[in-house]
C-alpha positions, 0 to 999 in steps of 0.5 A: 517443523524444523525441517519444513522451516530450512526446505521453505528457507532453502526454497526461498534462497533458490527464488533469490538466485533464480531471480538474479539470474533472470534479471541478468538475463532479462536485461541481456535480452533487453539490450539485445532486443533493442539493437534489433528494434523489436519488443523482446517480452513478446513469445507469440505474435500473430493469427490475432494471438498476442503472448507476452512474458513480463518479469520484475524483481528487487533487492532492498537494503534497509537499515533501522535504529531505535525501532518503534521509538526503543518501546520494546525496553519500556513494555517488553524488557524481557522479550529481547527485542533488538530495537536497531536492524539490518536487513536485505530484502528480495524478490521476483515476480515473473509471469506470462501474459496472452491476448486472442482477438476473435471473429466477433471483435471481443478479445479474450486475455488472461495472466499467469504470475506468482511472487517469489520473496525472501527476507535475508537477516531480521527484520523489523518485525523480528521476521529473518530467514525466511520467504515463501511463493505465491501465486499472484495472478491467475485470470482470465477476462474478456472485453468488447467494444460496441460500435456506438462507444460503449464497453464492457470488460469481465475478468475472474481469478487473482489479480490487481485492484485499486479504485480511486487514489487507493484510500480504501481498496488498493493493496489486495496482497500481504507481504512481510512476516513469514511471507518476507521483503516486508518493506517491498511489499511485492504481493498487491493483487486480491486472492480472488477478484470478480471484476466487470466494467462498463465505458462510455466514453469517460465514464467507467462503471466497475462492479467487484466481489474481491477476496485479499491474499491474507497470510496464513497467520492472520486471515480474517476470511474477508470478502468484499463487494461494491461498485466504483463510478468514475470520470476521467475528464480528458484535460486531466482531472476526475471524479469518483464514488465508490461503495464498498460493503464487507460481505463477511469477516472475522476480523476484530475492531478495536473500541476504546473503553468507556471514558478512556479509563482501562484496557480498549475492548475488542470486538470480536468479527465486528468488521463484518457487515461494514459499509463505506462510501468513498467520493474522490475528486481532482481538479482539471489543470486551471489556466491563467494566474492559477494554471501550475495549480492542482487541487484533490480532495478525498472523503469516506465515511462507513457505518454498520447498524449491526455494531452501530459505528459511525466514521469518517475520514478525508483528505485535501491536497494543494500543490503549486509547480514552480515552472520557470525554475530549474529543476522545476520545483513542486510543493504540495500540501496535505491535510488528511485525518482519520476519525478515532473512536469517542470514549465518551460515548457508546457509539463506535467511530474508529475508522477502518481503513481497510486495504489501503495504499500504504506508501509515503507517496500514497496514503501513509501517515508519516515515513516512519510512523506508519510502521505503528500508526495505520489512519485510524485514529489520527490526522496528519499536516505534510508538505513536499518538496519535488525537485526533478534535476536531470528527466532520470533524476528526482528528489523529494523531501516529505514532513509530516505532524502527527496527531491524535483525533481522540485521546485515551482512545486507540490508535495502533491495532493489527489488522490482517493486512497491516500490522501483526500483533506478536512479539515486542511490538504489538499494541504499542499504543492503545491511546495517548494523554497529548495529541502530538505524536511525532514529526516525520522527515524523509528525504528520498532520490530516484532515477530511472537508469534505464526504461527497465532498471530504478533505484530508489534511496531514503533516509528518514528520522520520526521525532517522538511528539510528547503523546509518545513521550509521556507513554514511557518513563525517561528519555525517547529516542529519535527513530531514524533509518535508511534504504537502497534499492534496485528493481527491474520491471519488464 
C-alpha cells in the first residue's frame, strides 16, 4: 500500500512539472502563433476534417485559519485536526479535439481529455501529498442541420453537462480528497453521458442518461435520466423546465429524528427513485426607466412515493447596473432557500440538491460556509457588488446570511460528491437550537492578462451566527482565509 501511495504521488508530482511545462509551451506558441495570425490549437485543417488540440491548467495558493469555525477541538480533541492550513493545488487538463463534415452535411465530432491533479501540503480536509489522473472526456457525437431549421445532435461517452443556471445538474465530476486540487475543482464532465438534442430555432429540447465521476471512495453507483425544455429568446432572456428522475442509487438520506430529539437517522439507498422538477427563468433586458434591470427566478421541488419526501427549493435574483458611473458598478440581490426535513412529521422534506454548481458566483450558500453547509436545509440573504475598473480588471465584494429552514434537524451530510465524512470534520452539524448560522464576507479580484492567462484572488471571513455558537461550550472563532491563482485555458 505504501508503495502504491508514493508511485501514485510521484506520478502526481510528474503531471505537476508536466503541466508547467506545457503551459510554458503553450504560451510560446500562443505568441508565436499570433505574430503569424493563425490559430496555434489547430493540428489539422482541411478536406472537411478539423483536429484541434485544447489545454488548461492552474496553480492555487490557499491559505485557511480556524477551519470549520475550530469545531475539531470541541467534537474530536483527540483526532489532531490542525484547524489552520496552507496548501498549493495544481493541475492540467490537456485534450485533443476533431471535427469531419460529411457528404450529407452532418458532421461527426468527438473529444479526447483527461485531468491530471495534485495536492501539495494538506488540505482542508486533511488530504495532502497526493493527486491522481482521469479521464475527463472521451466521446463521440454527430449533428445535423435540417434545411427547414430544425437540429439534431447525439454525443455518447464522458463529457460536460450542465442544464439550466446548474441548480441540480452541473458539476458531473468529484475532485478533492485522494483525487487532489480540492478547491479547483478541475473534473466537471459525467463518467458517462447519453445526450440528444433537438433545435428549432430558440427552442432546444435535450434528453440524457448521465452517470457522475464519483470517486472511488464514495461512490454511490448513481445513474440519472431526464429531459431539459428550453428558450433562449434572442434579446437575451430565457425560459427552462427540467425533469430529472434518479434511476438508481445507493446513496443515503438524512432524515431528522422524530421531534428533533436524538441522533438524525439514516436512510439507507433512499436517493434511489428520486424525481426533480426544476423551472428556471430570466428576464429579457427591459427598456425605459427599468432598462439596467434584470430579474431571474429558480424553483425545484422533488418527491419520491418509495421514501415518501416532499421538498422544495428556489431562488430569486435582482440586479441594477449603475451605467453611467465609472467603473460601471452592478448590485445584485438574492434570496435562495432550500427546504429542511420537519422533525414534527413523518414526512421526509430535506432537499437533495444533487450535482450542483458549487461556486460562490453560482450556487454556493456563502464562501466559507459551503465548505459545511450543501443547500439542504437552509436559506441565504446575498448581496454583490461588481465594479469592473479597467476591461482586464474586476472586483467583487459578496455577503452573505445564513440561516436554518428547520431547527433540530440537519443540515450538514456528506454526499458522493460534496462532502466526505471522515476524520474531524465529519457531521459537523446535524441541527441547530437558533436559526442564525453565519455571515460570509468575500472580496475577490480578476484580471484577464491575456485571452489565455487569468488570475483570480479572494479573501473571505464566516462569522459564526449564534446556531454555531450555541453547538460548542466557549468562544467561536471568526474563520477566515485566502487564495491566489493563475490558470491558463487554450
Amino acid at each position: 500500500m505504501k508503495a502504491d501511495i508514493q508511485v501514485s504521488s510521484a506520478r502526481a508530482r510528474r503531471g505537476v512539472a508536466s503541466a508547467l511545462t506545457a503551459t510554458s509551451i503553450a504560451l510560446a506558441s500562443i505568441t508565436a502563433a499570433s505574430a503569424q495570425d493563425r490559430d496555434p490549437t489547430i493540428l489539422y485543417e482541411g478536406n472537411g476534417t478539423t483536429v484541434r488540440t485544447h489545454l488548461q491548467a492552474g496553480v492555487n495558493a490557499v491559505s485557511e485559519q480556524n477551519l470549520f469555525w475550530d469545531f475539531a477541538d470541541s467534537f474530536a480533541p483527540g483526532a489532531g485536526f490542525n484547524a489552520d492550513k496552507n496548501w498549493l493545488e495544481f493541475y492540467i487538463k490537456p485534450g485533443v479535439s476533431f471535427e469531419k463534415t460529411l457528404d450529407s452535411g452532418q458532421v461527426f465530432y468527438g473529444k479526447l481529455s483527461a485531468v491530471a491533479s495534485y495536492t501539495l501540503g494538506t488540505d482542508a480536509y486533511d488530504y495532502g501529498d497526493t493527486g491522481r489522473t482521469t479521464i475527463e472526456e472521451a466521446y463521440l457525437g454527430l449533428r445535423m442541420q435540417q434545411t427547414e431549421g430544425m437540429g439534431f445532435d447525439f454525443s455518447l461517452g464522458p463529457r460536460e453537462l450542465k442544464l439550466g443556471t446548474g441548480m441540480l445538474i452541473a458539476n458531473g465530476g468529484s475532485s478533492g480528497f485522494e483525487r487532489g486540487a480540492l478547491k479547483f475543482g478541475p473534473r466537471k464532465a459525467w463518467e458517462m453521458a447519453a445526450i440528444g438534442e433537438i433545435t428549432q430555432g430558440a427552442f432546444a429540447a435535450t434528453a440524457f442518461y448521465i452517470d457522475p465521476n464519483e470517486r472511488p471512495a464514495s461512490d454511490g453507483h448513481n445513474r440519472l435520466a431526464g429531459l431539459d425544455m428550453r428558450f433562449d429568446d434572442p434579446r437575451g432572456g430565457y425560459l427552462g423546465l427540467t425533469y430529472v428522475n434518479v434511476v438508481n442509487s445507493d446513496s443515503a438520506y438524512i432524515q431528522a429524528a422524530p421531534g428533533g430529539l436524538g441522533a438524525p437517522v439514516i436512510l439507507p439507498g433512499a436517493r434511489d427513485g428520486t424525481n426533480a422538477l426544476n423551472l428556471y427563468a430570466r428576464t429579457n433586458p427591459f427598456s425605459g426607466a427599468f432598462e439596467n434591470w434584470v430579474a431571474s427566478a429558480d424553483f425545484a421541488y422533488e418527491w419520491n412515493d418509495r421514501i415518501d419526501l416532499a421538498a422544495w427549493a428556489g431562488r430569486v435574483q435582482l440586479g441594477y447596473t449603475f451605467a453611467d458611473l465609472s467603473w460601471s458598478p452592478t448590485l445584485t440581490y438574492s434570496y435562495q432557500s432550500f427546504s429542511g426535513d420537519d422533525p414534527n412529521t413523518a414526512r421526509l422534506e430535506r432537499f437533495d440538491p444533487l450535482y450542483y454548481e458549487g461556486s460562490p458566483s453560482a450556487w454556493a450558500t456563502g464562501s466559507k460556509s459551503s465548505m459545511v453547509f450543501i443547500n439542504s436545509n437552509v436559506q441565504a440573504h446575498g448581496l454583490s457588488l461588481k465594479l469592473q475598473p479597467t476591461r482586464q480588471d474586476s472586483v467583487t465584494l459578496r455577503y452573505a446570511h445564513i440561516r436554518a429552514n428547520e431547527l433540530n434537524s440537519p443540515i450538514q451530510f456528506g454526499q458522493a460528491t460534496r462532502l466526505d465524512t471522515t476524520g474531524a470534520t465529519a457531521n459537523v452539524l446535524s441541527g441547530v437550537t437558533n436559526a442564525h448560522l453565519s455571515d460570509d464576507v468575500f472580496l475577490e479580484y480578476s484580471r484577464i492578462i491575456n485571452r489565455n492567462t487569468f488570475l483570480t484572488a479572494g479573501v473571505s471571513v464566516s462569522i459564526p451566527g449564534k446556531g454555531i455558537k450555541n453547538a460548542v461550550p466557549g468562544k467561536v472563532p471568526n474563520w477566515i482565509g485566502g487564495f491566489l491563482n493563475v490558470v491558463v485555458n487554450f
